[in-house]
C-alpha positions in Angstrom: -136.5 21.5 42.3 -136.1 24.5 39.9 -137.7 24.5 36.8 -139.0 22.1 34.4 -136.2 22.9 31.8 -133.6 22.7 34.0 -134.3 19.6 35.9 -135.0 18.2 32.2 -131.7 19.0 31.1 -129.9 17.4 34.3 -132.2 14.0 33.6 -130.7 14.1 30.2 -127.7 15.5 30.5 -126.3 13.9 33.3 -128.5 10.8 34.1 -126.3 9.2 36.9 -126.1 12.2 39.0 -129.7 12.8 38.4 -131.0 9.4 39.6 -128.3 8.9 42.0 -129.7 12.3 43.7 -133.2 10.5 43.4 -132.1 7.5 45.3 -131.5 9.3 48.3 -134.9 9.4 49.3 -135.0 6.0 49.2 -133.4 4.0 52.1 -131.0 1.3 51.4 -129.6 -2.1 52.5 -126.5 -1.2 50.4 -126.5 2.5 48.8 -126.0 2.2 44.8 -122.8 3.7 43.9 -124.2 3.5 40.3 -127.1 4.1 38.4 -127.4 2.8 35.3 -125.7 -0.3 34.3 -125.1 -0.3 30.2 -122.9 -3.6 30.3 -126.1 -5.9 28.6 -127.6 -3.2 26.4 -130.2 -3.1 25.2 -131.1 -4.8 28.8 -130.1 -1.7 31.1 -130.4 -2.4 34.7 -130.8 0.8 37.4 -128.6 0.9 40.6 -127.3 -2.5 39.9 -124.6 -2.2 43.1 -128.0 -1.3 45.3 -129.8 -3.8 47.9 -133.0 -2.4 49.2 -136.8 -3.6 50.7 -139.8 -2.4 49.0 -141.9 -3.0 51.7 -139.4 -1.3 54.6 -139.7 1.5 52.7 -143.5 1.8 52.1 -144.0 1.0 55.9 -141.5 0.5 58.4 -139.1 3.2 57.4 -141.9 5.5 58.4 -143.0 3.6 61.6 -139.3 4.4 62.5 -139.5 8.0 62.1 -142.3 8.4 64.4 -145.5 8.3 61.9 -147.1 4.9 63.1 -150.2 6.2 63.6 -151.0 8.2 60.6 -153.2 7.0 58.0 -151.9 5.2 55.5 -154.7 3.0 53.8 -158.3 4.1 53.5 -160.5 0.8 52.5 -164.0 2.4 51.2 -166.9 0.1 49.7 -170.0 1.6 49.2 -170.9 -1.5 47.5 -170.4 -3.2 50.9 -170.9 -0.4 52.8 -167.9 -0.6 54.6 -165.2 2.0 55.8 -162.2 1.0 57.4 -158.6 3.1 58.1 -155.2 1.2 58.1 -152.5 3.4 60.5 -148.9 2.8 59.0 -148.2 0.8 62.1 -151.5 -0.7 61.7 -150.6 -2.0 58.3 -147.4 -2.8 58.8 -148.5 -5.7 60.9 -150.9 -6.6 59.0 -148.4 -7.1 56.1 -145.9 -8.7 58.2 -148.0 -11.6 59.7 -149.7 -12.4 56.1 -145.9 -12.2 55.1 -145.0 -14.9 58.0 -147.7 -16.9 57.1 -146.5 -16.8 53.4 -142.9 -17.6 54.4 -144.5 -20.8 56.7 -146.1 -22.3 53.4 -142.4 -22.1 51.8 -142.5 -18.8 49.9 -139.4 -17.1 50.1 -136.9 -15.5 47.5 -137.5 -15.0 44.6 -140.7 -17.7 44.6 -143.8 -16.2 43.0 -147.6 -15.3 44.3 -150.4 -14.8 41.8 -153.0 -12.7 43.7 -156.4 -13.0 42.1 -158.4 -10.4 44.4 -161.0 -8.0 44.3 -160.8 -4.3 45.6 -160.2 -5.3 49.2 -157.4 -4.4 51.7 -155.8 -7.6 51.8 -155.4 -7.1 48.0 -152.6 -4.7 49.3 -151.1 -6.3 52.0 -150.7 -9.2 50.1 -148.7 -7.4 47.6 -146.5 -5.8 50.1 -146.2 -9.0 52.0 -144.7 -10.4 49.0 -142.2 -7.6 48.7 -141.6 -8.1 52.1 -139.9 -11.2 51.9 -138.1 -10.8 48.0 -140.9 -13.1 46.5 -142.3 -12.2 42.9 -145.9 -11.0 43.0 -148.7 -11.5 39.9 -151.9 -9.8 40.7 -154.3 -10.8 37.9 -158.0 -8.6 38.0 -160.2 -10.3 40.0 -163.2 -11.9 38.3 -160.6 -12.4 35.1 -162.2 -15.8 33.0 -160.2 -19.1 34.0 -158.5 -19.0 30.9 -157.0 -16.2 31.3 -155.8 -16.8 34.6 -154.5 -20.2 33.7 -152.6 -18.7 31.3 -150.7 -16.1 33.9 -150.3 -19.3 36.3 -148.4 -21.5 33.4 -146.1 -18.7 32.4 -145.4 -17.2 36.1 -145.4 -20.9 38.0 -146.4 -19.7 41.3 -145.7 -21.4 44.7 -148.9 -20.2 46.2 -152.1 -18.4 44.8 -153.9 -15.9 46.8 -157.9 -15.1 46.4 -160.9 -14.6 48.0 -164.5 -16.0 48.3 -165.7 -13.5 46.0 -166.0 -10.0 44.3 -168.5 -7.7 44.0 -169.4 -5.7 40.9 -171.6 -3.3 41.3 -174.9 -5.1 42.8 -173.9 -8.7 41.6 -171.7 -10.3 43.7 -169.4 -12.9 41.7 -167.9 -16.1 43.2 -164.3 -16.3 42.6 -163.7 -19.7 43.7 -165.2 -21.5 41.1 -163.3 -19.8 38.7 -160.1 -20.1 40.3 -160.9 -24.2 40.9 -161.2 -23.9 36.9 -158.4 -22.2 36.1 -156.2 -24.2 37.8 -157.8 -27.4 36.4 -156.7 -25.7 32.6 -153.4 -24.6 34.1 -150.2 -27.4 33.5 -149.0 -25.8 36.5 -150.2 -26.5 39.5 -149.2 -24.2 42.4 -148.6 -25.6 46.1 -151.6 -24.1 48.3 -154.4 -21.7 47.9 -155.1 -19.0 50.0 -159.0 -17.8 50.4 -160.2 -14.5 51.8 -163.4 -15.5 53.2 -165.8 -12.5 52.3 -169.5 -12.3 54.4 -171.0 -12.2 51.1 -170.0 -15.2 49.6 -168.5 -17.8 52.2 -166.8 -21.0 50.1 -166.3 -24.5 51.2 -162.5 -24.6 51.3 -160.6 -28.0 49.1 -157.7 -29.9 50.8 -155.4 -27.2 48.8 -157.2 -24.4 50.1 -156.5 -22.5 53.0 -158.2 -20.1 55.1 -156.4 -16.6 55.3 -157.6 -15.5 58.4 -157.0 -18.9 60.1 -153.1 -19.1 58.3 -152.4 -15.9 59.8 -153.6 -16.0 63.4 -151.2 -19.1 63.2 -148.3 -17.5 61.7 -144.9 -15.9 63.2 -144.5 -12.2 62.0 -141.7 -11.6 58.9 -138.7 -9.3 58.5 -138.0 -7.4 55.8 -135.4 -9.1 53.5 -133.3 -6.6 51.9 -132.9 -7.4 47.7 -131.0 -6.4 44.7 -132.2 -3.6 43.5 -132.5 -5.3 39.9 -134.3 -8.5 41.6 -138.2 -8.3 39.9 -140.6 -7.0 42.5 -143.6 -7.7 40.8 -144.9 -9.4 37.1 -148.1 -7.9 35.5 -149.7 -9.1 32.3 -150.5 -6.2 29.4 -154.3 -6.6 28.9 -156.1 -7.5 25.9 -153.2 -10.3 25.2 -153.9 -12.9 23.2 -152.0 -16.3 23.0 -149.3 -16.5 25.8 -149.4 -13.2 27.7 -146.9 -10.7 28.0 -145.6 -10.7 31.5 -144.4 -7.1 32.2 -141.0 -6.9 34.7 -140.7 -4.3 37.2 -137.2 -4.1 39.2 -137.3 -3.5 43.2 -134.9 -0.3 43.2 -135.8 1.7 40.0 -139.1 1.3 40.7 -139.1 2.4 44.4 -136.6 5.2 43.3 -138.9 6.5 40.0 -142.4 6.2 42.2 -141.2 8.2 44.8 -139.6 11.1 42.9 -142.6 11.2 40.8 -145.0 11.5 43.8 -143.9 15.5 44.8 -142.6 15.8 40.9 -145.9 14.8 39.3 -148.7 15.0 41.5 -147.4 17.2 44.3 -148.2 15.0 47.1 -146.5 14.5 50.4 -146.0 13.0 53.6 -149.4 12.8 55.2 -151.6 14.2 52.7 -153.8 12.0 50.9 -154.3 10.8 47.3 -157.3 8.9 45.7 -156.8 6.7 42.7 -160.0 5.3 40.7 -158.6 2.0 39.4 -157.8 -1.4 40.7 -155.0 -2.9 42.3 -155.2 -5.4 38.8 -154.1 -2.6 36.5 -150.8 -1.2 36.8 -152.5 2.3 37.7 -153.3 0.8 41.2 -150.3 -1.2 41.2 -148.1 2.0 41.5 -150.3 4.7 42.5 -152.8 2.9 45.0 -150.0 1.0 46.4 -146.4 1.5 46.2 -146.0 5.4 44.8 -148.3 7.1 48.1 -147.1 4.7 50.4 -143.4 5.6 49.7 -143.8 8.9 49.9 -145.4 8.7 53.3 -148.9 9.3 52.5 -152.5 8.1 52.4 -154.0 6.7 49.6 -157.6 5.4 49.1 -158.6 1.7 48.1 -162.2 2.1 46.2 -164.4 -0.7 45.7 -167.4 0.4 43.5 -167.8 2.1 40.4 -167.9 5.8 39.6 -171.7 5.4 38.9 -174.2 3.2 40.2 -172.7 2.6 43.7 -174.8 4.2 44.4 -174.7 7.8 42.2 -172.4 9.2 40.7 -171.4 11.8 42.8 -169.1 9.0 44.9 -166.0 10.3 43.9 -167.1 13.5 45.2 -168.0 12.0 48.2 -164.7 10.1 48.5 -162.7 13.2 47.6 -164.6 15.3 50.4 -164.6 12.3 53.3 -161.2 11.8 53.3 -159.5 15.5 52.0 -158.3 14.2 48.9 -155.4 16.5 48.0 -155.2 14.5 44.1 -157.3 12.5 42.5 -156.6 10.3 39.2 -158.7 8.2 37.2 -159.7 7.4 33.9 -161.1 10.1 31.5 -163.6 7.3 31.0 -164.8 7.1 34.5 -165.4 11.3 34.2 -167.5 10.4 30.9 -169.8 8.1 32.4 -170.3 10.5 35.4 -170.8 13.5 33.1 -173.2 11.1 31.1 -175.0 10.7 34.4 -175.2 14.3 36.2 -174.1 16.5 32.7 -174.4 19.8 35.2 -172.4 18.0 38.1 -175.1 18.9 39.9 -174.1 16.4 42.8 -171.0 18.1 43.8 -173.4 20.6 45.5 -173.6 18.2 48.6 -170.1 18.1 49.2 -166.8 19.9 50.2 -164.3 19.3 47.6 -161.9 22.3 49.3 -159.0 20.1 49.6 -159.0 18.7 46.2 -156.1 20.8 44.6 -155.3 18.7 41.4 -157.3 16.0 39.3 -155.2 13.9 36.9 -156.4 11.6 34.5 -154.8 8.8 32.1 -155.3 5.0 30.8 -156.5 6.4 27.4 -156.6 9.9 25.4 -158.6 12.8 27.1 -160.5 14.3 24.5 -160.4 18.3 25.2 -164.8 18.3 25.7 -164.2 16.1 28.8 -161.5 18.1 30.0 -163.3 21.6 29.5 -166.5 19.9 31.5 -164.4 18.7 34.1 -162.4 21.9 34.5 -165.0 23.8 34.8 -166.8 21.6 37.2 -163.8 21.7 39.9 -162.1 24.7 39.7 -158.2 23.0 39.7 -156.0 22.1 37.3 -157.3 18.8 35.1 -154.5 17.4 34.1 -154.0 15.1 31.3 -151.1 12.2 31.3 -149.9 9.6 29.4 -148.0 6.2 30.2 -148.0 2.6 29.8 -148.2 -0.9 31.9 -144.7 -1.4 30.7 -143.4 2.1 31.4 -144.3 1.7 35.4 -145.1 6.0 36.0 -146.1 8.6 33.4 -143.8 9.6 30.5 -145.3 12.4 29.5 -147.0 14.6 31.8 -147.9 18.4 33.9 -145.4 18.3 36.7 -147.1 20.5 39.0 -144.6 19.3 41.6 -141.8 21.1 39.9 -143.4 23.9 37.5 -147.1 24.0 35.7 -147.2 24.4 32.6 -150.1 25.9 30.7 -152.2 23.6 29.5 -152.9 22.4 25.3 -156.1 20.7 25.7 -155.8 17.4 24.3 -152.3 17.1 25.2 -150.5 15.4 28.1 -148.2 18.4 28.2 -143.9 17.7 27.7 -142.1 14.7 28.8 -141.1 14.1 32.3 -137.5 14.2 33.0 -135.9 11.1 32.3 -138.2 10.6 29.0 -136.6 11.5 26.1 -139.3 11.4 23.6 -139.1 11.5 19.7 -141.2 11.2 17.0 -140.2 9.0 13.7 -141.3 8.4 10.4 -141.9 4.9 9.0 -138.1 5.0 7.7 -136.8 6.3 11.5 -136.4 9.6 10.3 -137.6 12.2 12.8 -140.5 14.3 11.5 -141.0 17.9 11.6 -142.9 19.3 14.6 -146.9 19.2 14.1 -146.6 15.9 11.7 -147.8 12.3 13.1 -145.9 9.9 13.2 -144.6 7.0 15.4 -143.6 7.9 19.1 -141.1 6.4 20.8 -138.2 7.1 23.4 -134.7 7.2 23.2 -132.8 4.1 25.4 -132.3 3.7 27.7 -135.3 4.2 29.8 -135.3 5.3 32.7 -135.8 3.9 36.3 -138.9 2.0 36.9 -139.5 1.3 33.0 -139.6 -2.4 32.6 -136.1 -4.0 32.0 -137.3 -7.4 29.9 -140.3 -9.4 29.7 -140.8 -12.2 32.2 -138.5 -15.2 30.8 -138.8 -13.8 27.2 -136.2 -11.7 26.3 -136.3 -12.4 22.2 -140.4 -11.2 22.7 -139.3 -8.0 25.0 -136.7 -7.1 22.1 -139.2 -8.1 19.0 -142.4 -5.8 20.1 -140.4 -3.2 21.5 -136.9 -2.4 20.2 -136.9 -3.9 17.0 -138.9 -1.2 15.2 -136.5 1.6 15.5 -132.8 0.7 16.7 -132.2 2.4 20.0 -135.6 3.6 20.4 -138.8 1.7 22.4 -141.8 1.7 20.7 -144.5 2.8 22.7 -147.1 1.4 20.2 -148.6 5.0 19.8 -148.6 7.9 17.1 -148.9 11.4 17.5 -147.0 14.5 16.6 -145.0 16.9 19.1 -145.8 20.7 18.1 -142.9 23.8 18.2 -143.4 24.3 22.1 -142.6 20.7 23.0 -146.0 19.9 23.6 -146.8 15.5 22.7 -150.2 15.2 21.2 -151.0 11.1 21.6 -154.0 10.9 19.1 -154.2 7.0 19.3 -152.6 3.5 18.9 -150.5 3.2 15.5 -152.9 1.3 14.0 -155.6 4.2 14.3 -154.0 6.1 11.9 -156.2 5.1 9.0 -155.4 5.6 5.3 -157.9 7.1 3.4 -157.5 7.7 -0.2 -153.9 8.2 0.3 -154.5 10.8 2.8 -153.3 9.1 6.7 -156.1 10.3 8.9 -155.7 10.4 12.8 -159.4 8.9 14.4 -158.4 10.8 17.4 -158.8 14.1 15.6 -161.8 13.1 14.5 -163.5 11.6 17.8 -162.4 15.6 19.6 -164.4 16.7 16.6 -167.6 14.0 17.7 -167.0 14.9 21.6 -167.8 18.5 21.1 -170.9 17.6 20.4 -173.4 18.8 23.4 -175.4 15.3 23.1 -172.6 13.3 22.9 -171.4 11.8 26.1 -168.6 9.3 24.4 -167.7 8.6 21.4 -165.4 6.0 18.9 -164.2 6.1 15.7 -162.9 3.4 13.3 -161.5 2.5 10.1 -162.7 0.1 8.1 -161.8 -2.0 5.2 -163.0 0.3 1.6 -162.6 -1.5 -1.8 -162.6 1.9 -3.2 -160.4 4.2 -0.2 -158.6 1.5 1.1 -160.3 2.6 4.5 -162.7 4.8 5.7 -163.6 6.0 8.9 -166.7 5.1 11.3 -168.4 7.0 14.7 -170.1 5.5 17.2 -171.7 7.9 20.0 -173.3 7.3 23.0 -175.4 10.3 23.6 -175.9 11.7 27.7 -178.3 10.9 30.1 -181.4 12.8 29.2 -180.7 13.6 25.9 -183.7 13.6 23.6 -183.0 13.6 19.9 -183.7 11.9 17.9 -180.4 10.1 16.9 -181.0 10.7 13.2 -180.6 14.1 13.7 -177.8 13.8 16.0 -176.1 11.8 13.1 -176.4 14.6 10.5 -174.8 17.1 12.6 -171.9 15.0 13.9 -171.2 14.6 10.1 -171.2 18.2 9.1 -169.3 18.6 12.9 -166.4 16.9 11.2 -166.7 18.3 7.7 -166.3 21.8 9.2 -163.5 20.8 11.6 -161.3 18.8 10.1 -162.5 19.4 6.6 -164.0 16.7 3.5 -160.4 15.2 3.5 -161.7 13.7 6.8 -164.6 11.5 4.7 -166.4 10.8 8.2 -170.2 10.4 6.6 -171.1 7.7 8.9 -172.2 7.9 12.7 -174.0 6.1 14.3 -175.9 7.0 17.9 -175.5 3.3 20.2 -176.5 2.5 23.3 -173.0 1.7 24.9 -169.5 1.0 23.7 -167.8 -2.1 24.1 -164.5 -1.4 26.8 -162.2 -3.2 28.9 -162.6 -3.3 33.1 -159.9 -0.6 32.7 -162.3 1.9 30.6 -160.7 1.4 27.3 -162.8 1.5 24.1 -161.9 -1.8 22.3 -161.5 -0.4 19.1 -159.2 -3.3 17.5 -162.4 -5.8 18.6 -164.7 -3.1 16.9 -162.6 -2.6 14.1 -161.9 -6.4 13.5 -165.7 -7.2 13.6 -166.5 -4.4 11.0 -164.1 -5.9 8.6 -166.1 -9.0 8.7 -163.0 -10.8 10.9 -164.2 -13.5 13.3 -162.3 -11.1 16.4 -161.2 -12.6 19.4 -163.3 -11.1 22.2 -160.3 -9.4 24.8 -160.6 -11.4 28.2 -160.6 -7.8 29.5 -164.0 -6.9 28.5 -166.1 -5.4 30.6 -169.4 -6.5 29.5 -170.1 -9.4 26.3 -173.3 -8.4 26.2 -172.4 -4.4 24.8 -170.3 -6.4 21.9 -173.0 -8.6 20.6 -175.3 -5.6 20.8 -173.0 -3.6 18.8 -171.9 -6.6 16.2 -174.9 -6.2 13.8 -174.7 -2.7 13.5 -170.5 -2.8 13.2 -171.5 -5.8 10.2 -174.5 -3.8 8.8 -176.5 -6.6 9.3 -179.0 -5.2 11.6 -180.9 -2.5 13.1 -179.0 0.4 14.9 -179.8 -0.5 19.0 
C-alpha cells in the first residue's frame, strides 16, 4: 500500500481516484464511474452512478470463487454451551431462505426489518437477509426496555419485526416476548408480522401476528440477491443513550461495503480466510460492521460471542476464544479488558491457553487509559492498539494501520487519522488551535465513504447536531488536542472539559492520573456544579479483585496521585472508592447520568444501562446524602 503518509496524501489529495481504486475490491452490478457526488452539499453521497448487493458480496461472491466451504461464522455461547461453524456456502443458504421467507411476508425494496435479537446466528443472517433483498434493516439490542423499542418502531415503521423467545445474560435468562408484545402495544405503528426465534431455553406461545422462524423458512422459496444503488440505506441504527425521539443513524450500501473492506487489510491486517474475534454485539455498531459486514467482505471468519468477558464462566474466555478458533485480531472494549484485569490482575489464566495466533488486539467504544494498555501489552506480547470512531462514522477515524505501516505507539492516544479523515482541532470561535491545546475535534467535509450521509427522515436534526457548530466541519461531539507529530489525544466528550476557576480541566487527564493507581481497577471523574469554582472535579474508583485497603487510604493517595501529576491547578481533593460504576450494555461509564445526579438534577436514567441497580447504589453518595457503598 506504501506508507502511511503517502496513501494519506492520495485520500486527501485526490479523493476520487483514491476511493475509486478502493471500489475495485468490491463487485458491482454497475461499476461507479464516480465517487463522490457534491451536487446536495452538505449531503455528499459516494459512488452515486454504482449498483451493488451487500450480501452478494459478503457471501456469494466468495461461494463463486471456490471458498464455499471455508469458515465464515463461528456461533460460540458458553452461556448455552453451544459451538456451532457456519461454512460460507453454509451461510449463504441460510441467509437466502430466511431472505425468501422475508420476501413471502411482502418485504421487498426498500421496506424495513427491526431485528430485536440476542447474540445468536440468526441475529446475522437476518441482517444479511435483509441486505439481500434491498430492504432497510434496524437491529435494536436485545433485552432493550419497550419504550425504547417502540420508539425505534414509530420512527423506522417497519413491515416486519424479527426476535426471539429470549436472551440470555449471563446466568439469567430474559424473555423477550413480553417485552416486544409491550412495545408494540406503546408503538403508533404497528408492523405487519412478527417473526420468533424459538430458543430451548425459553419456548413462547406464539399470537396470531406471530410467526415461527423455523416453521416460515422450511416453507419458504430461496432469494436472489437484488442489486441496489449504492446510495440506497442498507441499514438504520439508533445512537444510544437518546432521549426523546432517537437519532436514526443512515448507512449507504456502496460506501459502506467499499470503506469496511479497505479498512479490513488497512486497519486490522486481516484477510481472506483468517479469522477475527469482535467482543460486542450485533446491537452496537461495533458488531454491526466488524462482526458482520467488514470480515465477511473481506473473505474471512469472524466470531459471534454470546457471554460476557467475565462470569461465563471466568474470565479467561476470551483467551479461550482467541486460542479455539486462531484468532489472528481481536477488538473489544477497553472496558471489557478492565473487568477482566479486575478479575485475574496477573492474567494468570492465559497460562491454559495458546494465544500463538493472536497477532494484534484492538480496542475502542471509549478512551483507553494508558494503565489498561500497559497491563494488556504486557500480558500478550502484540501490539494493543488503541482506536477511535463513532456509531455515525460507520469504521474508525482515527487509528494504527498496521495494514499499511505501524506506527509507534503514544499511550493514551489512538495514533493519526486514517486516510480519508481529515481531522482538525478548533477553538470555540472555529479557529484552529496550536498543537498540544484542547479543543473541539472535528473533520473536514466531506466525510468519507461509509460515514453516515443524513439522519433517517431528519435532515434539519442531521445538519443541527452535526454541521451547525463549525461550517464545513462535523462535529464529532469530542475534545482533545493533536500534538507536533500528528498524534489525536481524545480525552473525553465536550462536555468533560470542566471549568475550574477559570482554568478548563480535561477529566480524562485526570482519570490516567486515578488508573495508575495499582488498586484501582476503573475509575470516573466528574464535574460538578461549585458556587465558589463554577465546577470542580470528582473520582470514583472501583478498586481490583482482591485488593485490601482500606479505601480511606486509597482515597488519600489517589489525591496526592493527581496533585503530583497534573499539579494543584487540577483541584481533584475528592475520591471516592465504590463498589461499581454505572455503564451502558456497550461498557460506557455514564458520566452525563453521574454528573446530572450530582448536581442535584432529577437525570433521565439512559435506556442503555446496564444495570439500575449500580445507579441507585451510587445516587446517595453522587448527592452526599448517604454512606459511601
Amino acid at each position: 500500500m506504501g506508507t502511511y503518509e503517502d496513501v494519506f496524501r492520495a485520500s486527501t489529495e485526490d479523493p476520487e481516484s483514491f476511493w475509486l481504486k478502493a471500489a475495485e475490491a468490491i463487485d458491482w452490478d454497475v461499476t461507479p464511474q464516480h465517487a463522490l457526488d457534491s451536487s446536495g452539499a452538505p449531503f455528499y453521497r459516494w459512488f452515486p452512478d454504482g449498483r451493488l448487493n451487500v450480501c452478494f458480496n459478503a457471501l456469494d461472491r466468495h461461494v463463486e470463487a471456490g471458498r464455499g466451504e471455508q469458515p465464515a461464522l463461528v456461533y460460540d455461547s458458553p452461556v448455552t454451551d453451544t459451538r456451532r461453524t457456519y461454512t460460507y456456502a453454509q451461510l449463504r443458504n441460510e441467509v437466502a431462505a430466511f431472505a425468501g421467507a422475508l420476501a413471502q411476508l411482502g418485504v421487498g425494496h426498500g421496506d424495513r426489518v427491526v431485528i430485536y435479537m440476542p447474540m445468536v446466528p440468526e441475529a446475522a443472517v437476518a441482517m444479511l437477509a435483509c441486505a439481500r433483498i434491498g430492504a432497510v434493516h434496524s437491529v435494536v439490542f436485545g433485552g432493550f426496555a419497550p419504550r425504547e423499542l417502540a420508539l425505534r418502531i414509530d420512527d423506522a415503521a417497519p413491515k416486519v419485526v424479527v426476535s426471539a423467545s429470549c436472551g440470555i445474560e449471563g446466568k439469567r435468562v430474559i424473555p423477550y416476548k413480553p417485552l416486544l408484545d409491550r412495545a408494540i402495544e406503546l408503538a403508533v405503528h404497528k408492523p405487519q408480522k412478527r417473526v420468533i426465534l424459538q430458543r430451548p431455553q425459553e419456548q413462547v406461545e406464539l399470537g396470531p401476528d406471530d410467526l415461527d422462524w423455523a416453521d416460515l423458512v422450511a416453507a419458504a422459496p430461496s432469494a436472489d440477491c437484488v442489486p441496489v444503488a449504492a446510495t440506497d440505506p442498507l441499514y438504520i441504527l439508533y445512537t444510544s443513550g437518546t432521549t426523546g425521539k432517537p437519532k436514526g443513524v443512515v448507512r449507504d450500501c456502496g460506501g459502506y461495503a467499499v470503506a469496511l473492506h479497505w479498512s479490513m487489510g488497512a486497519v486490522y491486517d486481516v484477510g481472506p480466510g483468517e479469522t477475527m474475534f469482535t467482543g460486542s454485539d450485533v446491537g452496537w455498531v461495533v458488531g454491526h460492521s466488524y462482526i458482520v459486514y467488514a470480515p465477511l467482505l473481506a473473505g474471512a471468519t469472524t466470531v459471534l460471542y454470546e457471554g460476557k468477558p467475565v462470569g461465563t464462566p471466568d474470565a479467561g474466555q476470551f483467551w479461550r476464544v482467541a486460542a479455539e478458533y486462531r484468532v489472528k485480531t481481536m477488538f473489544t472494549a477497553p472496558t471489557a479488558f478492565r473487568a477482566i484485569r479486575k478479575e485475574d490482575p496477573k492474567g494468570a489464566l492465559t497460562a491454559s491457553y495458546d494465544l500463538s495466533h493472536l497477532c494484534y488486539l484492538f480496542l475502542a467504544g471509549e478512551r483507553l487509559d494508558p494503565e489498561t494498555y500497559h497491563w494488556a501489552s504486557a500480558l500478550l506480547g502484540v501490539p494493543v492498539i488503541d482506536h477511535w470512531w463513532q456509531t455515525e462514522t460507520g469504521w474508525p477515524i482515527v487509528a494504527n494501520p498496521v495494514g499499511i505501516e505501524a506506527a509507534p505507539v503514544k499511550p493514551g492516544s489512538p495514533t493519526r487519522p486514517l486516510p480519508g479523515w481529515d481531522v482538525r482541532v478548533l477553538d470555540a470561535s472555529g479557529e484552529p488551535v496550536p498543537a498540544g491545546v484542547d479543543g473541539a475535534i472535528v473533520v473536514k467535509l466531506p466525510l468519507p465513504p461509509g460515514a453516515l450521509p443524513t439522519l433517517w427522515n431528519d435532515d434539519d436534526r442531521f445538519v443541527a447536531s452535526y454541521l451547525s457548530a463549525y461550517d464545513g466541519y462535523y462535529l464529532t461531539g469530542d475534545s482533545g488536542h493533536i500534538d507536533d507529530d500528528g498524534y489525536v489525544f481524545v480525552m473525553g466528550r465536550t462536555d468533560d472539559v470542566i471549568n475550574v476557576a477559570g482554568h478548563r480541566l480535561s477529566t480524562g487527564s485526570m482519570e490516567e492520573a486515578l488508573a495508575a493507581h495499582p488498586d484501582v481497577a476503573e475509575c470516573a471523574v466528574i464535574g460538578v456544579a461549585d458556587e465558589l469554582k463554577g465546577q470542580i472535579p470528582r473520582g470514583f474508583v472501583v478498586l481490583k479483585t482482591g485488593s485490601d485497603r482500606e479505601p480511606g487510604e486509597v482515597e488519600a493517595e489517589l489525591v496526592q496521585l493527581v496533585r503530583e501529576r497534573i499539579g494543584a491547578v487540577a483541584s481533584l481533593k475528592d475520591v471516592t472508592v465504590v463498589a461499581a460504576l454505572p455503564k451502558t450494555r456497550s461498557g460506557k461509564i455514564l458520566r452525563k447520568t453521574m454528573r446530572g445526579i450530582a448536581d442535584g438534577r432529577d437525570e433521565p436514567i439512559p435506556s442503555t444501562v446496564d444495570d439500575p441497580d449500580v445507579i441507585e447504589v451510587l445516587r446517595p453518595v453522587l448527592r452526599r446524602t448517604g454512606q459511601t457503598p
